[in-house]
N, C-alpha and C positions, 0 to 999 in steps of 0.2 A: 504494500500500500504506500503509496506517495501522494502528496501534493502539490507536488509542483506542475501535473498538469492543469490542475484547479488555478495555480495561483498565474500559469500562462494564459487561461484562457478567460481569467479576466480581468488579467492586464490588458490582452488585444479586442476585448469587447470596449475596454475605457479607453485608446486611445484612437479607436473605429468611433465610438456613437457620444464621446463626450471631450468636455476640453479639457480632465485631469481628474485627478481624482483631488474629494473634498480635503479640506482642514481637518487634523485627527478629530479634535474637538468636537467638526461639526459631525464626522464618522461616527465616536464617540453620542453625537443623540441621535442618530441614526439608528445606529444599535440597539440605544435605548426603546426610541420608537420602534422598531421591528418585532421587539421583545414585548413590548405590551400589546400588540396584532396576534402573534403567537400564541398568549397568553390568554389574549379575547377566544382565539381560536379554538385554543383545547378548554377551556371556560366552557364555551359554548357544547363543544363536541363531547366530554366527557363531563361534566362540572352541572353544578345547580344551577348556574346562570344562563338561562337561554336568552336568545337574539328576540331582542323586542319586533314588534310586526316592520315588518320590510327590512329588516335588518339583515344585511350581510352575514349570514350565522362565519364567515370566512373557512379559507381550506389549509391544516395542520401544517402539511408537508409544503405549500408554497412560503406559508409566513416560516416554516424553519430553510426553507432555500433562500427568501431574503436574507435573513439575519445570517447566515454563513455566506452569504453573497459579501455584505456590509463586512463580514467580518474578513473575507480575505482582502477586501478593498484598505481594509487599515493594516492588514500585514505588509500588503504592498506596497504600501504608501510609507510606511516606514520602513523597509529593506528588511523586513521579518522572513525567515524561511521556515515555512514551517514543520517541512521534515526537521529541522535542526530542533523547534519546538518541544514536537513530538517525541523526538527519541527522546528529550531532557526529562520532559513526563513522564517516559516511560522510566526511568530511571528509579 
């Protein structure tokens, strides 16, 4: 298992469909925000809180591919590798 084709292939989506990647900061409440969709998500889908009428009840697996989207946008953004991450974890 590797990530560094994860973390190629959305480096060359960010420099195809945008002008850079954000300020960690503003990545940083990106994150934030992705994680509270997520959270609405499985809220909704497992949890006591259901989707008010017409509400989005949202889908799991997309808000957790954002938030891992967001999240390798700030690995990259700061020259993070994250096989090197990973194995540290592993550790």
């Amino acid at each position: 298992m590797t990530f560094k084709p994860m973390q190629s292939d959305v480096d060359e989506w960010i420099r195809n469909y945008t002008s850079g990647y954000f300020e960690p900061l503003m990545m940083m409440a990106r994150l934030t925000e992705e994680l509270g969709e997520l959270s609405r998500a499985v809220s909704h889908r497992i949890g006591t809180k259901r989707p008010k009428p017409g509400e989005d009840a949202g889908n799991v697996g997309d808000e957790l591919g954002d938030l891992i989207f967001v999240a390798v946008c700030l690995a990259n953004s700061l020259g993070i590798d994250l096989d090197d991450s990973w194995v540290t974890l592993k550790k």
